[in-house]
Every structure is written in structure tokens, then in C-alpha cells.
C-alpha positions as CSV (number, residue, x, y, z in Angstrom):
1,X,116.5,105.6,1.1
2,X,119.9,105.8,-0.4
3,X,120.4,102.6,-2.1
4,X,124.2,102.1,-4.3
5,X,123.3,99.3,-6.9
6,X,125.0,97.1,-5.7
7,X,123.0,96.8,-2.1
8,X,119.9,97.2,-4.1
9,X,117.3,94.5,-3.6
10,X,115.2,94.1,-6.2
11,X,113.4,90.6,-5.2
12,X,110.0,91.0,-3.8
13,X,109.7,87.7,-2.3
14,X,113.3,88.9,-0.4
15,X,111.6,91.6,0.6
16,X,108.2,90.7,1.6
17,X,109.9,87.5,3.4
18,X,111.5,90.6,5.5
19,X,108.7,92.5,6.2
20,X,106.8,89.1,7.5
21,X,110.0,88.2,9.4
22,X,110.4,91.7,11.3
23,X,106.4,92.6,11.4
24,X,107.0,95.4,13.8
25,X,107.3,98.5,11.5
26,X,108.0,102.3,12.1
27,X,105.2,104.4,10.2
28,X,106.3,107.9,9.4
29,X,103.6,110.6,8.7
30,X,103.3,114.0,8.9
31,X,101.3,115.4,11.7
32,X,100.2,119.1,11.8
33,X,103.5,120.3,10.1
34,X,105.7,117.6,12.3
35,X,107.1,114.2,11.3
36,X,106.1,111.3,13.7
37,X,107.4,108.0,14.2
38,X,105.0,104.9,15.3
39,X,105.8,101.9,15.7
40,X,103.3,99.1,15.2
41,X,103.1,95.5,14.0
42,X,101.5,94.8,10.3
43,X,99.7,92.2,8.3
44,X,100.8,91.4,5.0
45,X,99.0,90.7,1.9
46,X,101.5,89.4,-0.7
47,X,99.1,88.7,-3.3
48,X,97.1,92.3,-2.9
49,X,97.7,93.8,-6.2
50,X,100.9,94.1,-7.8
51,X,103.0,94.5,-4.9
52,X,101.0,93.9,-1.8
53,X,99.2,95.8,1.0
54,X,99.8,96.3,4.8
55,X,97.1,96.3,7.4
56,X,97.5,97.9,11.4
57,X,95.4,98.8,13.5
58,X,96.6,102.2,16.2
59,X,95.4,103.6,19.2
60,X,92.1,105.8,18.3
61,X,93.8,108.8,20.4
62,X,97.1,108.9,18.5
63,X,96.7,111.9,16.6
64,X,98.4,109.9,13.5
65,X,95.1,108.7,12.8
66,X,93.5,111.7,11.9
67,X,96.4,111.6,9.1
68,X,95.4,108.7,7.7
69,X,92.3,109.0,6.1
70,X,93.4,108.0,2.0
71,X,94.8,111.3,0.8
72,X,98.1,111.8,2.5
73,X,101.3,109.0,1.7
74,X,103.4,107.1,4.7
75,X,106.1,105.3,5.1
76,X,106.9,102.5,6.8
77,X,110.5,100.9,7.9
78,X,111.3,97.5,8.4
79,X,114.7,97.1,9.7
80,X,116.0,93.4,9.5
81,X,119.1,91.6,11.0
82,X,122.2,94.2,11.3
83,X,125.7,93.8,12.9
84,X,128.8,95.3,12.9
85,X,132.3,94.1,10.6
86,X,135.2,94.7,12.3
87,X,137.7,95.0,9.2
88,X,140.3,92.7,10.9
89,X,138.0,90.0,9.8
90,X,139.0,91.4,5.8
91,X,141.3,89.0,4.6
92,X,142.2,92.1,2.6
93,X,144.2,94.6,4.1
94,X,143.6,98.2,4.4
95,X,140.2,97.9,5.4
96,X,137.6,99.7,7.9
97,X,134.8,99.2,10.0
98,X,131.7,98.8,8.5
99,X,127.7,97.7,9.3
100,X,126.2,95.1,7.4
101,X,122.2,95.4,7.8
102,X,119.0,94.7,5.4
103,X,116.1,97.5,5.2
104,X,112.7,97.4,3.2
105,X,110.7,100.6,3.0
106,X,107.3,100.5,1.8
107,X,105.7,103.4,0.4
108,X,101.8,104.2,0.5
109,X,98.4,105.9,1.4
110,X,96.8,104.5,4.6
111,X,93.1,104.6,4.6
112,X,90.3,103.5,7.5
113,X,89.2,100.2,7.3
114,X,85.3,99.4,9.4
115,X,84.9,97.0,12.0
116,X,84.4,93.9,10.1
117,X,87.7,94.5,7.7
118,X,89.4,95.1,11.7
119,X,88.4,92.5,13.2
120,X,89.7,90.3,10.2
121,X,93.0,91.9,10.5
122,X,93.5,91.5,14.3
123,X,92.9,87.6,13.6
124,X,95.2,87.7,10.9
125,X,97.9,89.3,13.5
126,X,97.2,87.3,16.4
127,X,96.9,83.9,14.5
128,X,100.2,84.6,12.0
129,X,101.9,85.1,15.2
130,X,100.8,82.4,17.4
131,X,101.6,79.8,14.6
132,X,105.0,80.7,15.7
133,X,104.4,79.4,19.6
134,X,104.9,76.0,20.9
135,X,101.6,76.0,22.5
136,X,97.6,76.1,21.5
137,X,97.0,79.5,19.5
138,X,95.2,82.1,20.8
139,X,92.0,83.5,19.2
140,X,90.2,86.4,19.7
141,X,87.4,84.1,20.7
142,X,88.5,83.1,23.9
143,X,87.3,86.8,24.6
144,X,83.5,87.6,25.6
145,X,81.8,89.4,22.4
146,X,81.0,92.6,25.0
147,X,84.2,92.9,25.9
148,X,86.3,92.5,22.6
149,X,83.9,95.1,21.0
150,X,84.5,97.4,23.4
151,X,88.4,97.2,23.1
152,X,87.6,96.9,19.2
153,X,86.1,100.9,19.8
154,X,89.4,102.0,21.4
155,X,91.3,100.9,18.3
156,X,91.4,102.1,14.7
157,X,92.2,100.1,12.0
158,X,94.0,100.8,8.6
159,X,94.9,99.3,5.2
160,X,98.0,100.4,3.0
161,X,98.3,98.8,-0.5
162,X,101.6,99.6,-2.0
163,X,102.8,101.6,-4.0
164,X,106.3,101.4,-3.5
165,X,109.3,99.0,-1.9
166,X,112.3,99.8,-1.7
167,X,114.9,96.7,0.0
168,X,118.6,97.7,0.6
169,X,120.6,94.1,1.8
170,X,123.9,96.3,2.8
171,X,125.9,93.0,2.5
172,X,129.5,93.4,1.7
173,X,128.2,92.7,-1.7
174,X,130.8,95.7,-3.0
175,X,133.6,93.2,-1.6
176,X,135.5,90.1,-2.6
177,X,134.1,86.8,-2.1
178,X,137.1,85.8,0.1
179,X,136.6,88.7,2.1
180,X,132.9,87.8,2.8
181,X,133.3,84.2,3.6
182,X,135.9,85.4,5.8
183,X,133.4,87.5,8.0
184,X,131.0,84.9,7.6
185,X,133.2,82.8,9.4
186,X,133.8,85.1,12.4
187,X,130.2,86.0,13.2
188,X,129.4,82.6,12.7
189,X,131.8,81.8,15.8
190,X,130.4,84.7,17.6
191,X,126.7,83.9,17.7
192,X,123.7,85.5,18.3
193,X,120.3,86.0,16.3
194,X,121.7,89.1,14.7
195,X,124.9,87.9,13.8
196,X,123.8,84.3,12.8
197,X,120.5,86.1,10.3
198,X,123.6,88.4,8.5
199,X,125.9,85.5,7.8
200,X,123.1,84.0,6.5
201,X,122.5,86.4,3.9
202,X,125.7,87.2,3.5
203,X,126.2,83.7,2.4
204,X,123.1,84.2,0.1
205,X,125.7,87.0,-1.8
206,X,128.1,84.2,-2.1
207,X,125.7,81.9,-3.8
208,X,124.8,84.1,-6.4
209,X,127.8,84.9,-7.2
């Protein structure tokens, strides 16, 4: 990922906070000379070595798997809140558009995990998840043993430490302050999640500032 310096994100807390924030990731391999794209959502380990590790779990058929059996390094993408900037918003002139978005990608080498090390990592999932509902969580053992196995076989799971994260917080931060607070205004009026999550880390800039 192309990152200027002055979008680069080097706090792994920022980054990891992403990553738990926007669990559904796109994992990138290689598959018999051809790039695929998968999308599936992830566990994360923050305190798994030095940087952290990733567990998922695919669909046994998707030839992906066959990839990723500890010798051959992934990628996965984590897009987080993005919007568009109209450059009226500027209070300097001579502006243009531009797209304000944050990005982590994580850099590894996925390898099988057994049964037992799966089944920990779809409670992991499920519960991390529900915790997030208004309502009694969910557990895998509301299911009948027979039948949870069973699905368990049509699944494989998979860990990732990491070996490398990159964040990119594209954030006006090559802008004046004014400027900023100025589009932090505006998509504060607008609304929506989106909108709402980047003027919140716009405003994060400002602080630091």
C-alpha cells in the first residue's frame, strides 16, 4: 500500500482498534497462478507476539485453502470508515475533491489450525460479536454436539500471526487545521455512520496537532 508520511499510521492500538472495529477482512492469495479475493470475518489476538495474530475459519471447498498450509504469505484488507470531501467545504480556496478513508493491511503466513484450536476460534467470533447485541448471547452450545461437528467438518480453520501492518488514516492530515475543522463541521451536519466515524478521526488529527 502506498502510504505518504503524513497518512502513515504508525499506532498499533489505532490499528488493531480498526481491525476489531471492521472484523470483516478481504484475504488476498495466490491460487494456481491467479490472485483471489475472500472475504471473511477474523479474530484478533492483540497480545500474540509482537504484533498480533488473526484467526478465520473458510469454506473447506474454497480452493484458497489448499493455499494456506504455512509456506505461502497473504494479505488481508481492512477498510474502515471512508467518505467523500467536497472541496467547497475548504475554507481555502483553490481546492478539489478528495476521499478521506482509514486502511490497515496485515501481512502474513496462514496455517491450518485442528479442531479443538477451531472450535475455540468460532467461540471467540460468535461471542466477541454478540457482546455487541442488546439481547442474550449466543453460544455454540445451544447447538446439539452431532450437529455442530458435522458443520465443524465442512469448515477449515486458520491462524495468521503477523508479520506485518501497515495503517494509512488518509485524513486531510496534509491540510490546514482550519480547513479540517471546516469539513468536520459539514459531515457532521450531514450524518451517517461513515460520515460521523471520519469526522471523528479527523478530529483525532486536530488534537494532535
Amino acid at each position: 500500500m502506498y502510504i505518504p508520511g503524513h497518512f502513515k499510521q504508525y499506532d498499533l492500538k489505532a490499528m488493531h482498534d480498526l481491525i476489531e472495529t471492521q472484523a470483516l477482512a478481504t484475504l488476498i492469495t495466490e491460487v494456481t497462478g491467479q490472485l483471489q479475493a475472500t472475504p471473511m470475518p477474523v479474530v484478533l489476538d492483540r497480545n500474540h507476539g509482537s504484533q498480533g495474530r488473526l484467526r478465520f475459519h473458510l469454506a473447506r471447498p474454497n480452493p484458497t485453502c489448499g493455499m494456506l498450509n504455512g509456506t505461502h504469505e497473504a494479505l488481508m484488507i481492512f477498510s474502515g470508515p471512508q467518505c467523500y470531501i467536497s472541496p467547497d467545504w475548504y475554507q481555502t480556496e483553490q481546492r478539489v475533491p478528495t476521499w478521506a478513508y482509514a486502511a490497515v493491511h496485515v501481512y502474513g503466513t496462514p496455517a491450518p489450525m485442528d479442531d479443538t484450536a477451531l472450535c475455540r476460534q468460532l467461540e471467540d467470533l460468535s461471542a466477541t460479536q454478540e457482546a455487541k447485541l442488546p439481547k442474550a448471547p449466543w453460544t455454540p452450545a445451544k447447538l446439539p454436539e452431532e450437529r455442530y461437528a458435522k458443520m465443524r467438518r465442512a469448515i477449515a480453520g486458520f491462524e495468521m500471526p503477523i508479520d506485518r501492518i501497515e495503517g494509512k488514516w488518509k485524513m486531510d492530515q496534509n491540510r490546514q487545521a482550519v480547513d479540517r475543522e471546516a469539513v468536520i463541521a459539514e459531515l457532521t451536519k450531514l450524518g451517517g455512520d461513515n460520515r460521523l466515524a471520519v469526522a471523528m478521526m479527523m478530529d483525532g488529527v486536530n488534537k494532535r496537532e
